[in-house]
N, C-alpha and C positions, 0 to 999 in steps of 0.2 A: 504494500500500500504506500501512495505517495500523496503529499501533502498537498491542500487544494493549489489550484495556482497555472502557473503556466511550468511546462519541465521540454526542456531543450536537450537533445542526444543527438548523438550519429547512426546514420542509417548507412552502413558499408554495403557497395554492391560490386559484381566485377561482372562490366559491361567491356564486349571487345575486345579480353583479354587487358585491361586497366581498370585496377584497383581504387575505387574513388569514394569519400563518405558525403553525406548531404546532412544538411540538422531535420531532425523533423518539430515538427512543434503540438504537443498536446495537451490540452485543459484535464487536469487530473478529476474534476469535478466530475467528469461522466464522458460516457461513449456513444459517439454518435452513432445514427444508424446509417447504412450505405443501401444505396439504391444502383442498380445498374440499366439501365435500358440500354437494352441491345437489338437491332434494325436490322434485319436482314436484306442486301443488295441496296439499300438505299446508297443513291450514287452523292458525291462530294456537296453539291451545291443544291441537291433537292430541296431542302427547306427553306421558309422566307429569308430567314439570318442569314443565311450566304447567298442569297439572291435568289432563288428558286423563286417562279410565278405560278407555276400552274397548279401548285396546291397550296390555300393559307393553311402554313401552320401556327397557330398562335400562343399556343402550348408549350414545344419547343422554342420557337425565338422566346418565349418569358424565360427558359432556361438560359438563354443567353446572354440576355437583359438583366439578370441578375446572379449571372455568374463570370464565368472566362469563355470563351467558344475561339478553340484554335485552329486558324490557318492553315498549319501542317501538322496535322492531326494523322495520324498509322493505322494499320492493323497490319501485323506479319504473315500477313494470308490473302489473295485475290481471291479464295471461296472458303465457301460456307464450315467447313470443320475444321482444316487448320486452322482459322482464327480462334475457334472457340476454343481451342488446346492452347494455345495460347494467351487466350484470356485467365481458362479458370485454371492455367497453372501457374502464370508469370512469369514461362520460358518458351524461348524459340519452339516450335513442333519439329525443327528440322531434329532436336535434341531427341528427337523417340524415332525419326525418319517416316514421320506422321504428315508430310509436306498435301495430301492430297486427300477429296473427300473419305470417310473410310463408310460405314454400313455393310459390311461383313466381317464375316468370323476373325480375328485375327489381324484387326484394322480398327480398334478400338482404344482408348486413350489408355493406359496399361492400368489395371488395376490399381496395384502397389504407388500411383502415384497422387500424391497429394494436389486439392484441387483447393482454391479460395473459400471454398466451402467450410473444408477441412480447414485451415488455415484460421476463420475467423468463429470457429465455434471453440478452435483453445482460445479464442480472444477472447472468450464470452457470450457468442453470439447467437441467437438462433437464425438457423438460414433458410430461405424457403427460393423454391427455382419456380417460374410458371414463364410456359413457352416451349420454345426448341430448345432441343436436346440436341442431338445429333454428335456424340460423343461416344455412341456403343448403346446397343441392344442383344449382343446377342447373347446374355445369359443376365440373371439379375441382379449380378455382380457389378455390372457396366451403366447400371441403370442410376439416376439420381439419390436415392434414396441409401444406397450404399456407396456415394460420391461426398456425402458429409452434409445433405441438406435433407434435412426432419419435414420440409412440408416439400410435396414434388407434384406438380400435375400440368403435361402438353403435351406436345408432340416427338415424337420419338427422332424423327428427320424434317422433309418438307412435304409440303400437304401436297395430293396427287387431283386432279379434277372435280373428280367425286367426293371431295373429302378430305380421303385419306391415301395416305400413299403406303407410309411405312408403321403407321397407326397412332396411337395415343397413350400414354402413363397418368396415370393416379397411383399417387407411391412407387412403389414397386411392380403395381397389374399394367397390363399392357392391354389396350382396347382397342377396337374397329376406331371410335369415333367420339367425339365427347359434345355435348350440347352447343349447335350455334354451328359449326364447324359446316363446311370452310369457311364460313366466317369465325376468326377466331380473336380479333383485337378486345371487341366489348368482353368475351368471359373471360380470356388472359387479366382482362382490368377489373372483373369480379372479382377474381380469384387473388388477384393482389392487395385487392384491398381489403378481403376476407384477411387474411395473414396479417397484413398489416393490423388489424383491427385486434389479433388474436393475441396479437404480441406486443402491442402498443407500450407495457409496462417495464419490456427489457430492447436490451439493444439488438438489432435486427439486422440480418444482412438479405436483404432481395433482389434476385438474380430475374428479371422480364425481359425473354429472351421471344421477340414478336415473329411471327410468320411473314409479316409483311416487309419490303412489301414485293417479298419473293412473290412466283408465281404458282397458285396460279392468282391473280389479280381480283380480286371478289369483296363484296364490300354490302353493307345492311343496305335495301333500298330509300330508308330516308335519309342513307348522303350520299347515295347514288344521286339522287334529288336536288343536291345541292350543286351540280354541273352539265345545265343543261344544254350548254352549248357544245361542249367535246363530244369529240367524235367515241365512237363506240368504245376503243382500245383506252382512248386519253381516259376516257371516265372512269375506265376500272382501274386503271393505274393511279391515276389523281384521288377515288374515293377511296381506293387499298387506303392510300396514305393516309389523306384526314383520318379515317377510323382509328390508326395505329396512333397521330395525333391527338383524337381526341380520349384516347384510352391514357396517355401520358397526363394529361390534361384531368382525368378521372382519379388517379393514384395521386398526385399533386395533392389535389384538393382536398382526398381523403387526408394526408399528409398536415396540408395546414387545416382544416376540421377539429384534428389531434392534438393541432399545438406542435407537431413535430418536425415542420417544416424547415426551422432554425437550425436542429439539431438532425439535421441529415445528409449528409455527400451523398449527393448524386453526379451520376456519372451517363451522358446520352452519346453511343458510339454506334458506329453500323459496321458490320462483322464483310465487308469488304466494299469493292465497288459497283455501282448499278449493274442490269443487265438489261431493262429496260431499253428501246428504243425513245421514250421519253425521258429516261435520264438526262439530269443538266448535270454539267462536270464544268462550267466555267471556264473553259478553255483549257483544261488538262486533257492529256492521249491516254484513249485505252478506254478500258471497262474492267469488269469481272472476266478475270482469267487471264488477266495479263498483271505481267508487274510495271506498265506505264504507272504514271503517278495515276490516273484517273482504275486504277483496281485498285490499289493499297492506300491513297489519301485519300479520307472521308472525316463525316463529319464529328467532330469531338470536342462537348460541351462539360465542363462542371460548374456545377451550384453546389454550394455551403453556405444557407444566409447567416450574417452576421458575423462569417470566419474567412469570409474569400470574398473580397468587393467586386463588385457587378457590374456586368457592363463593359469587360475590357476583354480585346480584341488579341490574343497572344498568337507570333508566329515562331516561337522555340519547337522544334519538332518535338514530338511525343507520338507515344504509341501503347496499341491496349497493354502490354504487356508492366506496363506502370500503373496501372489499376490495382492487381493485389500490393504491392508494396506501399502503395498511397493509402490503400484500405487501413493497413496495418496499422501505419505510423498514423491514421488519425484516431485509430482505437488504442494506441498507447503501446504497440506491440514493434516486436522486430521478427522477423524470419528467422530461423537456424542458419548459420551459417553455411550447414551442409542444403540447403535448400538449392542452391546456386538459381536464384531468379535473376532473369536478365533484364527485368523492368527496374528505374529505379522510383523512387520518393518524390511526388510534385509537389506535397505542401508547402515549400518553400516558394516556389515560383508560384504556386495558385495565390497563397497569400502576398503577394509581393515582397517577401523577405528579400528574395533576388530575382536579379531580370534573367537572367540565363541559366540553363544546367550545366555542368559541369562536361566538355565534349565528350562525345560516345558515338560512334558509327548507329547507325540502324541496318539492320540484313532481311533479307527477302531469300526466299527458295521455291519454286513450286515446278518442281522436276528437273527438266533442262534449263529451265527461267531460271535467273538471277539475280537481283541487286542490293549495291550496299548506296547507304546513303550518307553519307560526313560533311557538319558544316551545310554551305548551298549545294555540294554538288555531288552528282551521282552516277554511276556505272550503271548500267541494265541492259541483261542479253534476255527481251522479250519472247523467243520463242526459238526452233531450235535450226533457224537457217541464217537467223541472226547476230552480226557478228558483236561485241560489246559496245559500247555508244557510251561515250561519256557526255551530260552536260551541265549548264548548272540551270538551278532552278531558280535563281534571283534573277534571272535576267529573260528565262526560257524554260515556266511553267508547262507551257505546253510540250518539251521535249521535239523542239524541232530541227534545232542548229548541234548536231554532232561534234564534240570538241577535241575526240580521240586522240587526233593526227597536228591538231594546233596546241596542246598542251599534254603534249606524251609523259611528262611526270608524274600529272595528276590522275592520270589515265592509270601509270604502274601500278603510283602509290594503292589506288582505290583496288584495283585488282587484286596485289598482293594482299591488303587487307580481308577482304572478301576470302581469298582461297586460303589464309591463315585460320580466319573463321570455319570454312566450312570445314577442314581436316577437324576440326572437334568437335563437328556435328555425326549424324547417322546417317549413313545412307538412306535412301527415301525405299521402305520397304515395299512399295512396288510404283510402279509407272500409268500417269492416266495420260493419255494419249493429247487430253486437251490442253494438258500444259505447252505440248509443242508448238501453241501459236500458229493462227494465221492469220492474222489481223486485217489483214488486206479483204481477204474473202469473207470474213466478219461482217467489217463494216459496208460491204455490199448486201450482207443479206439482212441488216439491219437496216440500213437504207430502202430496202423494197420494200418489208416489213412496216415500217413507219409509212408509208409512202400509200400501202394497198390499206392500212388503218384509219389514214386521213379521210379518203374517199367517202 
C-alpha cells in the first residue's frame, strides 16, 4: 500500500533491441477503469475528427475533443488477428510467427501466453470482452473465458451473410447466433453496459471489440433511415458505422450516468486498415493487407477526463501494442520483467509530462511484406514483386517519391534495422497467399466495385 498522492516510477521497456525507462504517473487514491474500443477495418480518416464526411460520428470526435487523437497512430497488423495478438499481449505476433489471420487448429494465440486480461486482473481488475474474438476457437482452452476475462460474450471471428460465419460465445458455449445479429453494435453496447453496470463498485477493465465495420455491412433500419440519399453500398457502409458510433456513444453515457466517466482511460483504435471501397484514408496508399501506411495507420484516440487535457492533436507515433503497458502504469502496476512487451508507457506524453517518446523503430510483418518505421521515415516491401522503397513521411504521407537510391544510408540503416529485428522474431508459421500483394489489380477491382455501387 502506498500513500495517497501522486507516486512517480520507471516503466523499463526494451523496444528494438534498446533499453529505455519512461516515468509513469499514478494517483495512489484509486484505479481507474480502462475501456478499449476496438473497430474492425475502419480505414484512417473514416470519422469526422480526421475528416471523414460521409458518416457523422459525434461520439467519437467527443473522444477526441476531450482527449488526444493521434496523427500517426499503429497497429502491427494490416488484418484482423494479428493485430488482436498484438493488442491483448503487448508484443509483436511476429514473436509466436502469428503474422497472419489464424481460425484453425494450430493457428491460435498459444495458450500459455498471457493476454491484458491476465495482466490487469493481478492488477485488480475484473475484465469483461464483448465482440470479436478471433484469437482461437478450436478447443475451450482458446476461448475468452480461459484468456483471463470472467464476463465473455461475441463472436468467435467475423460474421458470415446470414449471421454467422464462425459463430458466437457466451462464456465459454459457442453458438449458431446471439440476438440482433448480424446486426450486432446495439447488443455488443447492451452487453457493455450490463458489465459495466455489474461492476461499477471495483475497477474494471472492458475489452468492445465491434464487428463493424467489417463486412458484411448491415445496420438496424432506423439508421438505415438516417441516409437517404447514398446509394445502396454507401448506406450500408455509412449506417454499419453510425451504429458502431452510436453504441460508443451508448457505453459513454452509461459511463458518465455512473459518475465514472472521470475515472476511466479509454482507448478508440481500429485493428487495421479499411477495406471498404468507401474508405477515406486522407491521402495515404494502400488498405487492408498491405503494409502502405493506409493498412497499419489508423485511427487512435485517448480520453482520461480530468488526467489527460483535451483537445490536443498529437503526431508522436504510437501503436496498439502500448495499450497494455499504459493500462498498467495507470493502475499502479509494472509488467514482469520477463514479460518482454514491446509496447511502451504513454502516460507521460498523454498527460503532457513530455512532448516526445523516447526513439524506438516500429516493425510490421505480414508474410513477404515488411516495414520498419524510425523517426519520419520508413522502409516497406509491400508485396512480394516489390523491391524495398524507402520514404519519408513528413514530407510524403502518401508514399509516393521512392528515396532508396537518393539516400542509400538511410535506406541501409532502416534495412539493417528491420533484419536485426526480424532474426528475433518466429518465422510466420504458415503463409497466406494475400500477403503477396497486388495492389495494382486491387485497386482496379475496387474501382469497379465502387463505381457499379454508385449506379
Amino acid at each position: 500500500m502506498v500513500a495517497a498522492g501522486i507516486v512517480r516510477c520507471l516503466h523499463a521497456a526494451l523496444v528494438g533491441g534498446v533499453l529505455f525507462a519512461t516515468p509513469i504517473i499514478v494517483e495512489a487514491a484509486g484505479k481507474p477503469n480502462v475501456v478499449v474500443f476496438y473497430m474492425d477495418d475502419l480505414a484512417y480518416a473514416d470519422p469526422g475528427c480526421y475528416g471523414g464526411t460521409l458518416t457523422p460520428t459525434p461520439n467519437i470526435d467527443a473522444l477526441a475533443k476531450n482527449g488526444v487523437r493521434f496523427t500517426d497512430g499503429y497497429v502491427s497488423a494490416c488484418v484482423c488477428g494479428p493485430s488482436r495478438v498484438g493488442l491483448m499481449t503487448g508484443r509483436y505476433q511476429a514473436r509466436f510467427g502469428l503474422d497472419s489471420n489464424g481460425g484453425k487448429q494450430g493457428r491460435d494465440l498459444p495458450a500459455d501466453e498471457k493476454t491484458i486480461a491476465h495482466r490487469m486482473k493481478e492488477a485488480g481488475y475484473t475484465c469483461g470482452i464483448v465482440g470479436k474474438w478471433h484469437l482461437g476457437s478450436s478447443s475451450p482452452e482458446f476461448l475468452p473465458p480461459n484468456r483471463g476475462f470472467g464476463f465473455a460474450v461475441g463472436s468467435v471471428g467475423n460474421l458470415g451473410e446470414g449471421g454467422e460465419k464462425t459463430g458466437f460465445f457466451r462464456g465459454d458455449k459457442l453458438m449458431a447466433t446471439i440476438e440482433g445479429a448480424p446486426v450486432t453494435s446495439p447488443p455488443y453496447a447492451r452487453e457493455a453496459c450490463g458489465f459495466i453496470d455489474a461492476h461499477r463498485e471495483q475497477p474494471f477493465f472492458l475489452y468492445l471489440a465491434f464487428n463493424a465495420v467489417h463486412n458484411p455491412n448491415v445496420a438496424s433500419d432506423e439508421v438505415l433511415q438516417r441516409f437517404p440519399k447514398l446509394s445502396k453500398h454507401q448506406l450500408a457502409y455509412a449506417a454499419n458505422f453510425a451504429e458502431a458510433d452510436d453504441a460508443v456513444g451508448t457505453v459513454m453515457s452509461k459511463l458518465r450516468s455512473l459518475g465514472l466517466e472521470e475515472n476511466t482511460l479509454v482507448f478508440f483504435i481500429s485493428d487495421n486498415g479499411g477495406s471498404s471501397p468507401f474508405a477515406f484514408y486522407d491521402g495515404l496508399r494502400g488498405s487492408k493487407w498491405y503494409l502502405w501506411e493506409g493498412g497499419v495507420r489508423v485511427p487512435w484516440i485517448v480520453q482520461w477526463k480530468g488526467r489527460i487535457p483535451g483537445g490536443r492533436v498529437v503526431s508522436e507515433p504510437v501503436i496498439q501494442l502500448d495499450v497494455l503497458p499504459t493500462a498498467l502504469a495507470a493502475a499502479g502496476r509494472e509488467a514482469p520483467a520477463d514479460a518482454q512487451l514491446d509496447g511502451v508507457n504513454l502516460l507521460p506524453l498523454l498527460t503532457g509530462e513530455t512532448v516526445k517518446l523516447p526513439e524506438r523503430p516500429l516493425f510490421f510483418r505480414f508474410g513477404v511484406q515488411y516495414a520498419v518505421r524510425s523517426g519520419d521515415w520508413k522502409l516497406v516491401k509491400a508485396s512480394l514483386a516489390m523491391e524495398p522503397a524507402l520514404f519519408n513521411l513528413a514530407s510524403d504521407k502518401g508514399e509516393q517519391t521512392d528515396l532508396a537510391k537518393s539516400s542509400p544510408e538511410k535506406f541501409q540503416e532502416l534495412q539493417a534495422t528491420y533484419d536485426r529485428w526480424n532474426a528475433t522474431m518466429k518465422p510466420a508459421l504458415w503463409e497466406e497467399r494475400r500477403s503477396h500483394g497486388d495492389e495494382e489489380s486491387k485497386d482496379k477491382r475496387k474501382a469497379r466495385k465502387k463505381a457499379k455501387a454508385a449506379k
